[in-house]
FIBABA-478239 format. One record per residue (C-alpha): x, y, z. Coordinates in steps of 0.05 Angstrom, whole numbers, plus 5000, padded with zeros to 4 digits. Example, Ala and Ser with C-alpha at 12.3 -4.5 7.8 and 13.67 -1.06 7.14 Angstrom:
FIBABA-478239
524649105156
527349795143
end
This chain:
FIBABA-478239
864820226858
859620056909
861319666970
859618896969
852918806995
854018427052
859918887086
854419487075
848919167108
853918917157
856719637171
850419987167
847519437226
853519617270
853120407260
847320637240
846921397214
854521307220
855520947159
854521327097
855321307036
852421987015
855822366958
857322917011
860222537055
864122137010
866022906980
869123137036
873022517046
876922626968
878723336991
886723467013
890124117038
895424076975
894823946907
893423206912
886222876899
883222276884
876621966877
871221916934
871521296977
866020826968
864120987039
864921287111
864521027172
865021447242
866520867308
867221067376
870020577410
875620127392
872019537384
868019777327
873619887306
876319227305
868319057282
870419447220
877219227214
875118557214
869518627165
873018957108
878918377109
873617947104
871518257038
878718397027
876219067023
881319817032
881120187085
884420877101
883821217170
882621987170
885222477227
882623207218
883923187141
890123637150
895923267124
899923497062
901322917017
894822517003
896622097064
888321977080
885821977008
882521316982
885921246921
884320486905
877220576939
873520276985
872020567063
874221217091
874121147177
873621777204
876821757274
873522457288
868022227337
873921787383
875422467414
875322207495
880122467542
881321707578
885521907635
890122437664
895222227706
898522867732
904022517782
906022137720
906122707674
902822257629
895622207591
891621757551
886421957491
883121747435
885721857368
881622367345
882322857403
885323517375
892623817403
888124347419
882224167462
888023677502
892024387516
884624617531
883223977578
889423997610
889824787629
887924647709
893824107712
899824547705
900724137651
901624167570
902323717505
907924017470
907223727401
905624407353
905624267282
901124857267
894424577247
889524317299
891123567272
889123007316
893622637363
892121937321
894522337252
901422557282
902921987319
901821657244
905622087215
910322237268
909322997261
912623527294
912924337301
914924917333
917524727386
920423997373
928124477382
926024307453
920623787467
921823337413
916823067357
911322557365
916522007359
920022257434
913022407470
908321727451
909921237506
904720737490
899220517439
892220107430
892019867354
887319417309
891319087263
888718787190
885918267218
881518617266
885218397332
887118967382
893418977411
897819477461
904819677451
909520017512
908120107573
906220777627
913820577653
920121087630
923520527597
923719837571
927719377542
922318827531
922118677458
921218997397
919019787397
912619627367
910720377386
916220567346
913920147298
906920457286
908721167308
911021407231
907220727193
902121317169
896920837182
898620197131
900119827185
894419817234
888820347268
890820747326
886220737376
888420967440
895521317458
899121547523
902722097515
907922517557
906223047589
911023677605
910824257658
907924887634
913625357640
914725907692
915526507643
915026457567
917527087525
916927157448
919227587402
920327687321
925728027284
927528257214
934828117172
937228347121
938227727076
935727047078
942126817086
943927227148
937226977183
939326257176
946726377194
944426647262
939526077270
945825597266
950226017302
944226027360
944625307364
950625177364
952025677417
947725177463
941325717480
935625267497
931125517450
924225327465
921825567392
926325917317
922625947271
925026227194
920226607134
922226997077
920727597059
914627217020
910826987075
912327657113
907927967064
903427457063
903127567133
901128347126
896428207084
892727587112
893627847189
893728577192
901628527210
906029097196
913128627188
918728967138
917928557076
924828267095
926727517129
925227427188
925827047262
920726877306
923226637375
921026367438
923926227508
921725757572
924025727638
925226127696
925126867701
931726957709
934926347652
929626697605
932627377611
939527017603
937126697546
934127187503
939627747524
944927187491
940126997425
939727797409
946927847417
949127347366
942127667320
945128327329
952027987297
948427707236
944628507225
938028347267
933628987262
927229157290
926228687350
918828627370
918228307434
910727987458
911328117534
904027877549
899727207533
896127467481
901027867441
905427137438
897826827418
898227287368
905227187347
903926437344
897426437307
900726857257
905526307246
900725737252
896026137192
902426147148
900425587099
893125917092
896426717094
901126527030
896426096993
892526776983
898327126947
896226826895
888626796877
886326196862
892625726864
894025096902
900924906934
906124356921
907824376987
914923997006
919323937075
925423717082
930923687137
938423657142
944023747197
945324427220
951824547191
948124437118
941724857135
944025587109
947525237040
940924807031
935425417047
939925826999
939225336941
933125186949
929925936940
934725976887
931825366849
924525696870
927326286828
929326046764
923225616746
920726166758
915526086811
912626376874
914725936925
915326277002
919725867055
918925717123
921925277172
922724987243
929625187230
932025057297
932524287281
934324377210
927324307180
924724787120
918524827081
916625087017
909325256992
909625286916
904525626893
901025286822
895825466777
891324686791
890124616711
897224836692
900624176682
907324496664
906824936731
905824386783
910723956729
916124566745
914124616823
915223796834
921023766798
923924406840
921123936905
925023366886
931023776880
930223976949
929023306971
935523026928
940323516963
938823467029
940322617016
945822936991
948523177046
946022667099
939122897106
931322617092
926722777045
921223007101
923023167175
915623247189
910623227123
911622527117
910622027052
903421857028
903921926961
907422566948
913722286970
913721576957
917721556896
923621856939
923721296988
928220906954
934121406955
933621457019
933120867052
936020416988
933819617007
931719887069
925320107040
923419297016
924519107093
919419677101
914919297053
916518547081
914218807145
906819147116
907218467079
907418027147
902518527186
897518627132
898418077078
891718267040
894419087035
887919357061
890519877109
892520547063
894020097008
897320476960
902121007007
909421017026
911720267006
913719936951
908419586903
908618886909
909518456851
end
């Protein structure tokens, strides 16, 4: 439905061409990487600053109007789709690099800066963002939903490398949460609080962020097992054995052919690793000669090391494309795509299951994981008008997500909730999950931020 008069002319006044309400624009806005959808929002806005921001903010409660902040349109369950209407704020054009602060290791940006072009700002520095989750997603989307990657083994996820936020709450004031400082124990973590909240709690607008030295040598390299089960043996066995893997990443013998196909790879249609390694010459050496030992244990063939830049670029974007690269093995499909995470003891029992369930419904689902801290994905590949497939493919997701509860895990380590996931919540965090909704209640009593994602309906 169209927007009340008065917030239209009041948005259109405050942004000009950036206010729209174009079927295009709206379009794009309804679109998701998986399987979900829902209708267009009524419109889209594009601020720059943070108090237009709050301008919008403001304006919406007013007409007690939704609102749902969009990233770079790259998250996996419906997290920035409009499903109960109303206006779409695209964060895209808050892309500023605020400040650097080498000495500190430390820098401030906008929300919708890119992982990327911060890498790319902050090449002359010595300096890089570690957070890797594969897509170029902006900082304010994984932040909201505390997303993670490649290499969170070693750096951490979003939740361990945000060390302060700007945010307009529901109401339209701004506030700041942490501090530049290492620690604090002033208060509540509100960072905490809104690093995860997958924006139903208030509008990123600014975050610091930590800041890590680039390494002094970096080697990469891939190799092929036998068995899926052997691969994710050795992945356990590697970290329990204390190597301070920088990257481990798992795929199955799916995605290796997805891999051929989409990148021009040559892999053995087989499981395999891909590995990396930070530090000094001489502890990288170490390293790696210790990780192919215990891979050589568990029947790891072919080892295909990338010795400069651009082979590991190449190694790396091969793993990045993996979503796109096995979406194509089937023509024309969408994915049910579900992540979940356990402790590392459970990892090889729960990967194991899982591709079995994948097998008897009868699907084609490949696997892939940041194995290293227990996390595994799965890209279930649907026909979009075959209810009975994506029927078959959810019900196989919430079997993933039921065992790895089962065996003290979480339904997502890095996908997060939105609406794919929300009717898990309450097996996993029990009454938990209504404090979760007393708290959206308190911050935004009118539910205009997201409504609709992650909590609890209220009566």
């Amino acid at each position: 439905m169209p927007l009340p008069d008065d917030l239209s002319h009041s948005l259109q006044a405050l942004l000009g061409t950036r206010f729209s309400v174009t079927q295009a624009d709206r379009g794009h806005h309804a679109q998701s990487e998986s399987f979900h959808s829902a209708p267009p929002p009524d419109a889209v806005v594009w601020p720059r600053t943070t108090e237009e921001v709050a301008r919008i903010v403001a304006a919406c409660a007013d007409a007690g109007v939704p609102l749902v902040a969009w990233g770079a349109g790259t998250s996996l369950e419906g997290h920035a789709l409009a499903y109960r209407g109303g206006v779409t704020l695209d964060l895209s054009q808050m892309d500023r690099v605020i400040e650097i602060r080498a000495p500190d290791m430390q820098v401030t940006v906008q929300p919708g800066v890119t992982r990327e072009a911060l890498n790319t700002e902050l090449r002359a520095t010595g300096l890089f963002f570690p957070v890797d989750p594969g897509a170029n997603a902006s900082l304010g989307g994984m932040a909201s939903t505390r997303a993670s990657g490649t290499t969170a083994v070693r750096y951490g996820t979003m939740r361990d490398n945000v060390l302060a936020l700007q945010v307009v709450m529901a109401d339209g004031r701004v506030i700041r949460t942490g501090t530049r400082a290492a620690k604090s124990s002033a208060g509540y973590d509100l960072t905490g609080l809104f690093v995860g909240a997958e924006g139903t709690l208030g509008i990123i607008t600014e975050l610091t962020l930590k800041l890590h030295g680039q390494p002094e040598e970096v080697a990469s390299a891939v190799c092929a097992f036998e068995t899926l089960d052997h691969a994710v043996e050795c992945v356990s066995a590697t970290i329990q054995s204390g190597i301070p893997m920088a990257r481990i990443e798992f795929v199955d013998a799916a995605t290796a052919r997805a891999f051929n196909l989409h990148s021009g790879a040559s892999l053995p249609e087989m499981p395999h690793l891909m590995v990396e390694f930070h530090g000094s010459p001489g502890s990288v050496r170490e390293d790696a000669t210790r990780f192919g030992e215990i891979a050589e244990d568990f029947g790891a063939t072919g080892f295909d090391w990338a010795t400069t830049p651009e082979d590991r670029a190449r190694l790396w974007r091969m793993r990045h494309g993996a979503y796109h690269a096995c979406l194509a093995l089937r023509s024309g499909a969408k994915g049910v795509v579900t992540d979940v995470c356990v402790p590392m003891s459970e990892l090889p029992a729960a990967v194991h299951a899982a591709a079995e369930d994948i097998a008897a419904a009868g699907l084609l689902g490949p696997i892939v994981g940041h194995v290293g801290d227990g996390n595994f994905h799965s890209l279930l590949l649907v026909d979009p008008d075959d209810k009975a497939e994506i029927a078959a493919a959810k019900e196989v997701a919430r079997k993933m997500a039921e065992r790895a509860l089962s065996v003290g895990g979480t339904i997502t380590g890095e996908h997060g909730i939105g609406v794919g996931k929300r009717d898990l919540m309450a097996a996993q965090h029990g009454d938990g999950w209504q404090v979760m909704g007393a708290i959206k209640q308190a911050l935004d009593p009118q539910d205009i931020l997201n409504p609709g994602k992650m909590l609890p309906d209220r009566n």
